[in-house]
C-alpha positions as CSV (number, residue, x, y, z in Angstrom):
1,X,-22.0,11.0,-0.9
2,X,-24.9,12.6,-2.0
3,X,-24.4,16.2,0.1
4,X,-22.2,18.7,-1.6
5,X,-18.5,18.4,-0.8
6,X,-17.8,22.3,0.1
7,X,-15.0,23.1,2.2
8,X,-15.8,23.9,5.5
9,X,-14.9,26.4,8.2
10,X,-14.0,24.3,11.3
11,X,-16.0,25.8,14.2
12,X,-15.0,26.1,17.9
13,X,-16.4,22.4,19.5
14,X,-19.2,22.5,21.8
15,X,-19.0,20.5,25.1
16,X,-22.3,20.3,26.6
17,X,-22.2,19.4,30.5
18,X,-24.7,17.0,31.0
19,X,-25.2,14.4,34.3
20,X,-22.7,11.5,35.4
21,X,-19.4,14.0,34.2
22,X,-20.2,13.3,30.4
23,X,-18.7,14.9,27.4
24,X,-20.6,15.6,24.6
25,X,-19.1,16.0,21.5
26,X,-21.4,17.4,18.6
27,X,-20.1,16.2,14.5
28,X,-20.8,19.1,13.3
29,X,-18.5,21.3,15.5
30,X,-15.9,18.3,16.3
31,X,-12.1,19.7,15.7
32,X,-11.7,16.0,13.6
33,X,-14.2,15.8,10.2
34,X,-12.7,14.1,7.3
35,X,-14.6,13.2,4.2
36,X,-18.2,14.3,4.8
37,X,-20.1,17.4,5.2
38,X,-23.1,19.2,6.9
39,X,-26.1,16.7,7.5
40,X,-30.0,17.4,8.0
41,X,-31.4,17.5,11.7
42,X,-27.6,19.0,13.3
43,X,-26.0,15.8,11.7
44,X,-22.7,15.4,9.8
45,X,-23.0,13.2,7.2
46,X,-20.0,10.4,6.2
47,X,-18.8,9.8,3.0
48,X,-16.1,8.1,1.4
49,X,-14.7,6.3,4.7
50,X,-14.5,9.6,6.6
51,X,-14.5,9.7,10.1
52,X,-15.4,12.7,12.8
53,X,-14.4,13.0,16.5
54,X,-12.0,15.0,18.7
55,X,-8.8,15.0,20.4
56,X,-9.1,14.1,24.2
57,X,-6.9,14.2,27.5
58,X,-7.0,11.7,29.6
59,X,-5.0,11.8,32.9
60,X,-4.9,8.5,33.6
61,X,-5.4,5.0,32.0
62,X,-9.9,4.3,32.4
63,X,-12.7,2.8,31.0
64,X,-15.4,4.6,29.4
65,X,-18.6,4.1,27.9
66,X,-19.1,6.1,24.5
67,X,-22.7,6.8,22.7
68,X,-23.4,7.8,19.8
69,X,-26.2,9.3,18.2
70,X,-26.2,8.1,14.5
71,X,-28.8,7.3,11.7
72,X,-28.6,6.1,8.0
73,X,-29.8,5.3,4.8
74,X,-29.5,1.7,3.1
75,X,-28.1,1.3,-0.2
76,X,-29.0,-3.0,-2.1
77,X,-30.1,-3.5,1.2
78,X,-27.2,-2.8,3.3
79,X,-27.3,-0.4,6.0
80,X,-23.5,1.8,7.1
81,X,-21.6,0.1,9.2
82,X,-19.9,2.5,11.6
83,X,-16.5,1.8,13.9
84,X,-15.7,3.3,17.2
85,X,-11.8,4.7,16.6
86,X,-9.3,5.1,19.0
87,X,-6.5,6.8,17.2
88,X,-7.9,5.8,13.9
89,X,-7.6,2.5,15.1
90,X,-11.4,0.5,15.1
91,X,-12.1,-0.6,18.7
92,X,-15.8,-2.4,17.3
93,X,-17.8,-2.3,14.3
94,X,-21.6,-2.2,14.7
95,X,-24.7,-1.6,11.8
96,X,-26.7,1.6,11.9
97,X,-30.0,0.1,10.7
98,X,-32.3,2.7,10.6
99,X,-33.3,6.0,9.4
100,X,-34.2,7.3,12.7
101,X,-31.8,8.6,15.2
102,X,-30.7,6.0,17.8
103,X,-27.7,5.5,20.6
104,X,-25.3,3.3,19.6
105,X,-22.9,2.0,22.8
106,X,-19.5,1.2,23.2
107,X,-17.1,0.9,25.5
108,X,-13.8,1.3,25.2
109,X,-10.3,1.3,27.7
110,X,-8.3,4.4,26.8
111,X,-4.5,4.5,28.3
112,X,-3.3,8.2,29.5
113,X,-2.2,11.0,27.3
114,X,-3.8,12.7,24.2
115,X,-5.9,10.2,22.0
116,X,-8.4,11.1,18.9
117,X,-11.7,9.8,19.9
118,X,-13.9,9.5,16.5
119,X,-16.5,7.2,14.6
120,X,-15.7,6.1,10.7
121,X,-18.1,5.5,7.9
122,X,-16.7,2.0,6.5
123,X,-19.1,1.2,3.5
124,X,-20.5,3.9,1.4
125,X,-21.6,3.3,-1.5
126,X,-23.7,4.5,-4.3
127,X,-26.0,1.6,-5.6
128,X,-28.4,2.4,-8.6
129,X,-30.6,5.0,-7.5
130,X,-29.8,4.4,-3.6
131,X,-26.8,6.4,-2.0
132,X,-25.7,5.2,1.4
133,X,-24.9,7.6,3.9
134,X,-24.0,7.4,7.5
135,X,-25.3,11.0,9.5
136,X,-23.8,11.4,13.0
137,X,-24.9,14.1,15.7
138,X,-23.4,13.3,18.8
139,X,-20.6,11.2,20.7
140,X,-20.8,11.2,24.6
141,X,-17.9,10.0,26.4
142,X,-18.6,8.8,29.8
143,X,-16.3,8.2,32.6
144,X,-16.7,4.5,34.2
145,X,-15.6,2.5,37.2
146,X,-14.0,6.1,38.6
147,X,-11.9,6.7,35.5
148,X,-11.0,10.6,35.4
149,X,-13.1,12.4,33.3
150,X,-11.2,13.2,29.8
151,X,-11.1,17.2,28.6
152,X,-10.4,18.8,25.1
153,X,-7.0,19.0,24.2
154,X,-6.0,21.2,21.1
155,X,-5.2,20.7,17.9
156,X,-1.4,21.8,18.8
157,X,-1.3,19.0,21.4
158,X,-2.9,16.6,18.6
159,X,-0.5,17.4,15.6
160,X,2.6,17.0,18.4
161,X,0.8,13.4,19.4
162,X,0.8,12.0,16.1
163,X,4.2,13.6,14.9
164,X,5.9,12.0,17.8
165,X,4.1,8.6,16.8
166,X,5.5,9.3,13.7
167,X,9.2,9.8,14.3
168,X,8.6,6.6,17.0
169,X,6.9,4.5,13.6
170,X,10.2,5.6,11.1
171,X,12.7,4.7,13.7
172,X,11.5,1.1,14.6
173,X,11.4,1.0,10.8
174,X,15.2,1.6,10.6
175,X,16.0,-1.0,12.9
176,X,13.6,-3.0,11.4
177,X,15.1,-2.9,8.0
178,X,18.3,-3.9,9.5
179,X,17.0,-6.8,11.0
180,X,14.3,-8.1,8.2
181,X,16.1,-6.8,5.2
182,X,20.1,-7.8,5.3
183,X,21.9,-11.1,5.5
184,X,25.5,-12.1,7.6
185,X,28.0,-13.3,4.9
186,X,31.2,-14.4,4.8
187,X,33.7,-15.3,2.2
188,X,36.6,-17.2,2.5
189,X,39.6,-16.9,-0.3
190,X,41.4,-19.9,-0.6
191,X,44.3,-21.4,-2.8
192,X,43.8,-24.1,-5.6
193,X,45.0,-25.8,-2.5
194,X,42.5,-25.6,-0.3
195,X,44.6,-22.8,2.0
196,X,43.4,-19.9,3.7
197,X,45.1,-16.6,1.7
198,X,45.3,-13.4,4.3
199,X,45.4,-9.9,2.8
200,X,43.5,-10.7,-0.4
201,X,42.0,-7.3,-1.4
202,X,37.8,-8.1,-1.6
203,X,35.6,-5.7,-3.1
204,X,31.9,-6.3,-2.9
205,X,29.1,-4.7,-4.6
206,X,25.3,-5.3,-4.6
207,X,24.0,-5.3,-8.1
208,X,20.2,-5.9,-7.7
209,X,17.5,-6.0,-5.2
210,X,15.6,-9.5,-4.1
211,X,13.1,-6.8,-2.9
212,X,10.5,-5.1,-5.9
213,X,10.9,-1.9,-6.4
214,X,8.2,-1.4,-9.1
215,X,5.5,1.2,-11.2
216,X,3.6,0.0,-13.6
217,X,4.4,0.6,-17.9
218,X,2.0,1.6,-18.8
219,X,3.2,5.0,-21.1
220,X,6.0,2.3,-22.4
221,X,6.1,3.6,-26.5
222,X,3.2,5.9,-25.7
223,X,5.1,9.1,-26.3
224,X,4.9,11.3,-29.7
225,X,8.2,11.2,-30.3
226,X,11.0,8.1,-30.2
227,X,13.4,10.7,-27.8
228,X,10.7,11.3,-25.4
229,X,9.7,7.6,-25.5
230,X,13.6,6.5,-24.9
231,X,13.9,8.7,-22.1
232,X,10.7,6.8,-20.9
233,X,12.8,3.6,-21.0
234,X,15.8,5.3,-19.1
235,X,14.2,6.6,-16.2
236,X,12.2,3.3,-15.1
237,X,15.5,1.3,-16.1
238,X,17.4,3.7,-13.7
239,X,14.8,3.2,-11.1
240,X,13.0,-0.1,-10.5
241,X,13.4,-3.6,-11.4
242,X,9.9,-4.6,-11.2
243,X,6.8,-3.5,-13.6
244,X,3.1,-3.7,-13.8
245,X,2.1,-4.1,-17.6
246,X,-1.5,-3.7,-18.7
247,X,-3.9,-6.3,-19.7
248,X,-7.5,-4.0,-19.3
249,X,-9.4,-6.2,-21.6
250,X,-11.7,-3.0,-23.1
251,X,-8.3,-1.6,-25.0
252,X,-6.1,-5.1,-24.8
253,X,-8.9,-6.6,-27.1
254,X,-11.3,-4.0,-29.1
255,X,-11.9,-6.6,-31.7
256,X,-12.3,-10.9,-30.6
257,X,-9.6,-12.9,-31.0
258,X,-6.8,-10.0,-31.8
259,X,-5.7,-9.1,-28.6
260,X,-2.3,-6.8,-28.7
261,X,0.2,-9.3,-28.4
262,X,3.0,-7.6,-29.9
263,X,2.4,-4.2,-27.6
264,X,3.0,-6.7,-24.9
265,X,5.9,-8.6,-26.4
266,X,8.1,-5.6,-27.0
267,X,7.7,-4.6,-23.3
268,X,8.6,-8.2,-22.1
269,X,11.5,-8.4,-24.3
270,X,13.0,-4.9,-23.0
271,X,12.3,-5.2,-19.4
272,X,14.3,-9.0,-19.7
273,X,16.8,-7.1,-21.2
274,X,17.4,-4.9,-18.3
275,X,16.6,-7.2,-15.7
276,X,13.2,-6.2,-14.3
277,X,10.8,-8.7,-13.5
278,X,7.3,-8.4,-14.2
279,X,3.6,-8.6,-13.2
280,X,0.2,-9.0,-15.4
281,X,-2.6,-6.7,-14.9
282,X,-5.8,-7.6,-14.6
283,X,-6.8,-10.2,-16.5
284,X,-10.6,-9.8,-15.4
285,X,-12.5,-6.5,-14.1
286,X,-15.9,-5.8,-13.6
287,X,-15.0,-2.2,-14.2
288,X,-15.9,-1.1,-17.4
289,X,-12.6,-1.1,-18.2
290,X,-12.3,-5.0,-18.2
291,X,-15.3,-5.3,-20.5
292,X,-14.5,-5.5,-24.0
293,X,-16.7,-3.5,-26.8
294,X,-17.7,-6.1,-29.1
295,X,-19.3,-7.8,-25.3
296,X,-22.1,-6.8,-23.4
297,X,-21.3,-7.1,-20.0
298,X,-19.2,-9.2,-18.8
299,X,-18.2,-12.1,-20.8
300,X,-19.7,-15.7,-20.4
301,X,-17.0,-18.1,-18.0
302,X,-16.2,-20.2,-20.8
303,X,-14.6,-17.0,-22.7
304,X,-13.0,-15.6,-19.7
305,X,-11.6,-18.9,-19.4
306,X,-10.0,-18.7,-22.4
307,X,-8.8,-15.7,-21.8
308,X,-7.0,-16.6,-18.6
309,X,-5.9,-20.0,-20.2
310,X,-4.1,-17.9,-23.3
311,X,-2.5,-15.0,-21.6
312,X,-0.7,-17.2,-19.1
313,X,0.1,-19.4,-21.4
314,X,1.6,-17.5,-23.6
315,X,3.3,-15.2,-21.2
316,X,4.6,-18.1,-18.9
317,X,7.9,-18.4,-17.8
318,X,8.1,-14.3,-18.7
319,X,5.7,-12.8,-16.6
320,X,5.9,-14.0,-13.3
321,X,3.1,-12.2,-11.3
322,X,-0.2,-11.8,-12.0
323,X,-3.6,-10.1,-10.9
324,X,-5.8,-12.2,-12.1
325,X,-9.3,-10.5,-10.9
326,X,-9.0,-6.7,-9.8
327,X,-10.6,-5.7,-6.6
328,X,-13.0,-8.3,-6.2
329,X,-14.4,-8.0,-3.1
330,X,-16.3,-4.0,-4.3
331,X,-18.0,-5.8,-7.5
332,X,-19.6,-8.6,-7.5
333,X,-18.7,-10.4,-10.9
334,X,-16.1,-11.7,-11.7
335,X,-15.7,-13.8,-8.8
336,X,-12.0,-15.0,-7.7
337,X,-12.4,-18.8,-7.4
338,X,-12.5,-20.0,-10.8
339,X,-10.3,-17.8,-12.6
340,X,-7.6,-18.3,-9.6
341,X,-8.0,-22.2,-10.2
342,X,-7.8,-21.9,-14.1
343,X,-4.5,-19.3,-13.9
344,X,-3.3,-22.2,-11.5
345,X,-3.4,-25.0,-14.0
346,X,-2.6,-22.5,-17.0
347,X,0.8,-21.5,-15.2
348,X,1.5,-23.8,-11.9
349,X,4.8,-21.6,-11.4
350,X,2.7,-18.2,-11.7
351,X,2.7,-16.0,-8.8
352,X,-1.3,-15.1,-8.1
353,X,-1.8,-11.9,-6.3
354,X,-5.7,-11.0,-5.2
355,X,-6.0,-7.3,-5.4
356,X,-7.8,-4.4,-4.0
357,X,-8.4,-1.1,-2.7
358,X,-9.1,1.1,0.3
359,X,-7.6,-1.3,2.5
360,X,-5.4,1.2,3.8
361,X,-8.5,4.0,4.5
362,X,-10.9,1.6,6.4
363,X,-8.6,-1.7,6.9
364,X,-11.1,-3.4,4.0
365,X,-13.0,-5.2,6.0
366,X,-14.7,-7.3,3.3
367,X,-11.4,-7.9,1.3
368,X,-10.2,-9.5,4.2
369,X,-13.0,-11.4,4.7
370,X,-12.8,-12.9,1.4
371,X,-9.2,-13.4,1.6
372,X,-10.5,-15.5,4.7
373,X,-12.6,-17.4,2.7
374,X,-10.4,-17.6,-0.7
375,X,-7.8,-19.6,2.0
376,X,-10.0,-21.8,3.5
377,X,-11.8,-22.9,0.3
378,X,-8.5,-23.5,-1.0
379,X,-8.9,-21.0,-3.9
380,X,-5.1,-20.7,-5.1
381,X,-3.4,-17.5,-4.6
382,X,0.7,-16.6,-3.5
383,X,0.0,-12.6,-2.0
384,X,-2.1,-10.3,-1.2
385,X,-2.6,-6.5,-3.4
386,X,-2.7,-3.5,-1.0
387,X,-3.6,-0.1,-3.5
388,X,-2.3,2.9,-1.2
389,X,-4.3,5.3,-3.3
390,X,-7.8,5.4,-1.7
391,X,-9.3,7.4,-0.6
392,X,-7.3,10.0,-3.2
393,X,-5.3,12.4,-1.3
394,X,-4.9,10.7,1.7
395,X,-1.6,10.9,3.7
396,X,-1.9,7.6,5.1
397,X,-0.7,8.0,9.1
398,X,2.7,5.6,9.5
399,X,1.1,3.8,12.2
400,X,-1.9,2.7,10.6
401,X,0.2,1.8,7.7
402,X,1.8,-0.9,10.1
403,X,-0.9,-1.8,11.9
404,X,-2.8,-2.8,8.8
405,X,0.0,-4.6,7.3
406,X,0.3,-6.6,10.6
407,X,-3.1,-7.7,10.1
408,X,-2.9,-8.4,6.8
409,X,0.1,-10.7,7.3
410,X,-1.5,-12.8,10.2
411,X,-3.5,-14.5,6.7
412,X,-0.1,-16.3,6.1
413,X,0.7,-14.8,2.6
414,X,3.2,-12.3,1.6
415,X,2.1,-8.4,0.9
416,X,2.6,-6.3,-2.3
417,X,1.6,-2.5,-2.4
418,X,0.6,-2.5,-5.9
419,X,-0.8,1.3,-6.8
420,X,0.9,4.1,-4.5
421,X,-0.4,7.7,-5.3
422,X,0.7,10.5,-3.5
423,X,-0.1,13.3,-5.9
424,X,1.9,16.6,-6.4
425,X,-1.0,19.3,-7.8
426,X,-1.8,21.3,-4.9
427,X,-4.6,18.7,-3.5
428,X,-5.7,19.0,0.1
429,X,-4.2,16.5,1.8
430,X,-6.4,14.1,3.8
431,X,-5.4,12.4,7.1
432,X,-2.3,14.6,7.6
433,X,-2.2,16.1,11.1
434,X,-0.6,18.6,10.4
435,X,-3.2,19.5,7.2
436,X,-1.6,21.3,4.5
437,X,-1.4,20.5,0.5
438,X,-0.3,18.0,-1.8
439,X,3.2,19.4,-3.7
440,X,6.3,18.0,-5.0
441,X,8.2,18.4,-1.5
442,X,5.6,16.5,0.5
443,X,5.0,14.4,-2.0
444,X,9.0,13.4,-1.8
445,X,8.8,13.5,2.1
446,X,5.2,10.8,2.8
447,X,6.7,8.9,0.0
448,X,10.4,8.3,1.4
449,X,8.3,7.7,4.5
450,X,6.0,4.8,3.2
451,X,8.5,3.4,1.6
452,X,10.8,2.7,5.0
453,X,7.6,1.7,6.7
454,X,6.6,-0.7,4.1
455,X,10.3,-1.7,3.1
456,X,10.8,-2.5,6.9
457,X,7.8,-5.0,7.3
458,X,8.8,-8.8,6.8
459,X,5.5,-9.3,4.8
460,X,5.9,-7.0,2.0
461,X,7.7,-8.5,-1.4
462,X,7.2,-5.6,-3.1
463,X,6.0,-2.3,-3.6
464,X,4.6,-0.7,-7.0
465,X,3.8,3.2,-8.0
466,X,0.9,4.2,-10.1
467,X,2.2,6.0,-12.5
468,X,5.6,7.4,-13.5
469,X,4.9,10.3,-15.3
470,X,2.5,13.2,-14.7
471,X,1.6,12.4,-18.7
472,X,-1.2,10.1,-18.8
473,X,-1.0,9.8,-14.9
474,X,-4.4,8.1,-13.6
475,X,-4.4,11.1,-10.9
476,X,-3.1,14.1,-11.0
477,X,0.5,15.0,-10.3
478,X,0.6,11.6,-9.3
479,X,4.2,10.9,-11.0
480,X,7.5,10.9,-10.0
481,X,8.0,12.6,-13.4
482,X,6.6,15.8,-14.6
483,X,4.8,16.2,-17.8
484,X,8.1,16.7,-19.1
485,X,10.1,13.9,-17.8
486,X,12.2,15.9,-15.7
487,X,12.0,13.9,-12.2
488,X,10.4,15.4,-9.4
489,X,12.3,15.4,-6.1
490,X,10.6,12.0,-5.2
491,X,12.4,10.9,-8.1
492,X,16.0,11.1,-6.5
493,X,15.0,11.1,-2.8
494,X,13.3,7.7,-3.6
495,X,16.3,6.9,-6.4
496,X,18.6,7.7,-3.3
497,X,17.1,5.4,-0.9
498,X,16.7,2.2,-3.3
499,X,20.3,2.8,-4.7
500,X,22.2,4.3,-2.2
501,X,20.7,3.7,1.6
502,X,19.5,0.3,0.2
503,X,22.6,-1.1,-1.1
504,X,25.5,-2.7,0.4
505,X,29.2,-1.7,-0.9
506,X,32.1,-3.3,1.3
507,X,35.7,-3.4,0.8
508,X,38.7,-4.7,3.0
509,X,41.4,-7.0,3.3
510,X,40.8,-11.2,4.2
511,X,41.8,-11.7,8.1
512,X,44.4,-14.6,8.6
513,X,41.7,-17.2,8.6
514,X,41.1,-16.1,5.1
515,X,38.0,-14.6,5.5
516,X,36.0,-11.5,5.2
517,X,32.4,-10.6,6.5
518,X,29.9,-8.4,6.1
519,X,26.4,-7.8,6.3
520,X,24.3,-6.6,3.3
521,X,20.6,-5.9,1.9
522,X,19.3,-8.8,0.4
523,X,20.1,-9.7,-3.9
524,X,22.7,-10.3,-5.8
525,X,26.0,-9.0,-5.9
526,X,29.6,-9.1,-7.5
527,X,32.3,-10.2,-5.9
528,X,36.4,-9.0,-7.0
529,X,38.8,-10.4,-5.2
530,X,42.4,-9.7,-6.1
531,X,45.7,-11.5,-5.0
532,X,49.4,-10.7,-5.9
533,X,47.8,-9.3,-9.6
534,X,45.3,-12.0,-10.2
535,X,41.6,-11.2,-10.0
536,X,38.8,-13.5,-9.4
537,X,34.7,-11.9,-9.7
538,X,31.8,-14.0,-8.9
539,X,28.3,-13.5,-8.3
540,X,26.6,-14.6,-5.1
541,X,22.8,-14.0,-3.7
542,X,22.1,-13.0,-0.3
543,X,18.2,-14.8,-0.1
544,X,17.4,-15.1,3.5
545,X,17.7,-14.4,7.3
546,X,20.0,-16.9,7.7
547,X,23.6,-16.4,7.8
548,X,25.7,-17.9,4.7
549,X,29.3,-18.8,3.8
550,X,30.9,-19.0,0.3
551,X,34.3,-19.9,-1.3
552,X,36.6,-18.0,-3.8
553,X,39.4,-20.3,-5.0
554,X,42.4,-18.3,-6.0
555,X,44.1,-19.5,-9.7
């Protein structure tokens, strides 16, 4: 964090042969450098949960011992932690705790094939006057217990490695959505009777998701102009059925005791209106955004109390979900145990969500263990908030996407992907392996991606895009609408998916037994069925795995 952030000419790696067939890999020449730069004494120095290393071939499945030659700096008096990745996946986590160079061992069993060998920087940080940094020199791979000794393999064989991960990743995720996502039904037509009626005519359409397909609202009325504002309102209608309304405490309250109630309540009332449900955010911050102006520093507990104790009151039974502290575990005030207990009694039917950020860069290591420790001290919460926005400009790899949601699940609660990024204004795209820049079409591509990835795992409830237009936008190009409102082509790829891939239609005739089945993404749908010029609609849900029966009686 504290070198310059230039961009760098990748050199040509030096391998330096030394005893027992090991490989030596110097950072500063390794084919694999993320976020960091050039470091003093050969080094490269980590920042910003970067991670450097190489490509490797290994001919056959072996066990190897890996060294590497790594120093730090501390920063409130905790030195870097560093992980040992095998295909960005952390094999152990150990503490560089000192500023002098030292060997740090590993070992690790690598199958056959092409695999990234590389160490990650999993806690930088920047406290008061101390930065901490993580500088790495060297990582020597050594062959054990006869394994073959690995050699470089190019960037060519890398980008193919991952890319056919990739395509393996998306289609599990098809036949995942098929399994975790859709519902056996059947519906029998009968008579007044009680009889089965054959060839009644059954048309069956989904009319809403159980999944949340959400972005936050946070440019609702915000326009100059009522047509700009209206076409606001058209697009997210047309979209999502879920939305992420603002409760930063520096603009919700500038002066005590007049919070913007009425802001809020015209949003409410619209997004009942059109049926999208709807999630509070955050009700505490230590960002300086959740400090109000007329407070210095963060208010006392009793006002936050009050606070939390208001909103929810106020808002209960029309706000469902709520993020009651943001990203608790990379600030240390406010804490998540009593607000979560006071939102609890405010609003026992309120859906808590504990929220937070990088978890898909480094896996979060300290949100999860303070999700650990929120469970077993019985703090309340319902889910768990994953941002997918840091680090900025990262093209998250499919796999880890999985793999992190996997672990996050084992904790027993359900996931929500609450801030998804991927920006559109020519940024260089981090963690891609095939590099490259951050425009509309990629942005449309990663994005249909993530979604089947995330949409596919059993975990997730919902998943929620930070922001929708390019106007007001948090990060650049980061809407699915230009500045204009004109939607980008992640717009309608994404509008395709949730509204057209995503959604059952059927139609057919009822067998003999009176019946007809089908099989259909999860929510609510309408139901014609038609007999000799009488017409019967009803509305049925589709909630679970489990396969369900329903009745039409026939006038």
């Amino acid at each position: 964090m504290a070198m310059s952030r230039c961009v760098l000419v990748i050199a040509v790696l030096a391998v330096l042969s030394v005893p027992a067939r090991a490989l030596v890999i110097e950072a500063p020449r390794a084919a694999i450098k993320t976020e960091g730069g050039p470091g003093p004494g050969g080094s490269w120095n980590l920042w910003s949960n970067g991670r450097v290393g190489q490509p490797l071939r290994f001919g056959a499945q072996g066990r190897y011992a890996i060294a590497v030659r790594a120093w730090g700096s501390s920063a409130g008096g905790v030195w870097p932690e560093m992980a040992l990745l095998l295909d960005e996946e952390a094999v152990e986590v150990v503490t560089v705790d000192r500023d002098l160079a030292a060997d740090y061992s590993f070992e690790v069993v690598v199958p056959a094939g092409v695999h990234e060998l590389a160490v990650g920087f999993l806690n930088d940080a920047v406290i008061g006057e101390e930065d901490r940094n993580l500088f790495v020199r060297s990582i020597t791979v050594r062959p054990l217990a006869g394994a073959a000794e690995p050699s470089l393999a190019s960037a060519a064989e890398r980008t193919d490695r991952i890319r056919e991960e990739e395509r393996r990743v998306l289609d599990e995720a098809g036949r995942a959505i098929e399994k975790n996502r859709k519902t056996d039904a059947v519906l029998r037509v009968v008579s007044a009777a009680g009889t089965p009626i054959s060839g009644a005519r059954v048309g069956v359409e989904q009319v809403a998701h159980e999944f949340l397909f959400g972005c936050n609202i946070l440019m609702f009325g915000r326009f100059d102009d009522e047509e700009r504002n209206e076409v606001y309102k058209s697009r997210f209608a047309e979209l999502f059925n879920y939305a992420t309304t603002g409760f930063y405490w520096r603009w919700y309250e500038p002066e005590q005791g007049r919070p913007r109630y009425a802001e809020t309540d015209e949003i409410v009332a619209w997004c009942a209106d059109h049926g999208i449900r709807m999630k509070g955010h955050p009700l505490l911050w230590g960002h300086e955004a959740g400090i109000p102006p007329w407070s210095k520093g963060q208010p006392a507990p009793d006002v936050q109390r009050r606070r939390v104790e208001a909103i929810l009151d106020r808002f209960s039974g029309r706000i469902e979900f709520w993020e009651v502290v943001n990203e608790p575990s990379h600030l240390p005030e406010p804490r998540i145990d009593d607000p979560y207990r006071w939102a609890r009694a405010a609003d026992p039917g309120a859906y808590l969500i504990v929220n937070d950020y990088l978890v898909l860069g480094d896996g979060a290591p300290d949100f999860y263990a303070l999700l650990e420790k929120a469970a077993a001290d019985g703090i309340p919460f319902d889910g768990i908030g994953i941002q997918a926005h840091e680090p900025r400009a990262m093209r998250f790899p499919l796999a880890r996407v999985r793999r992190t949601l996997d672990r996050y699940a084992g904790l027993g609660k359900e996931l929500h992907i609450t801030e998804f990024t991927p920006p559109s204004a020519g940024q260089e795209m981090a963690g891609s392996y095939a590099g490259g820049k951050w425009n509309e079409a990629a942005q449309a591509e990663y994005a249909a991606d993530f979604y089947t990835v995330c949409f596919a795992h059993p975990a997730v409830r919902a998943i929620t895009w930070w922001d929708l237009c390019d106007r007001g936008a948090w990060l650049e190009g980061g809407g699915m609408l230009r500045a204009d409102l004109s939607p980008k082509p992640v717009y309608e790829r994404l509008e395709k998916l949730i509204h057209e891939e995503w959604k059952t239609r059927a139609a057919g005739e009822t067998g003999a037994d009176g019946t007809f089945a089908f099989r259909g993404f999860r929510g609510t749908y309408r139901i014609d069925v038609e007999v000799g010029g009488k017409k019967v609609t009803k509305e049925i849900a589709l909630q679970s795995a489990e396969a369900v029966e329903f009745v039409v009686s026939m006038p």
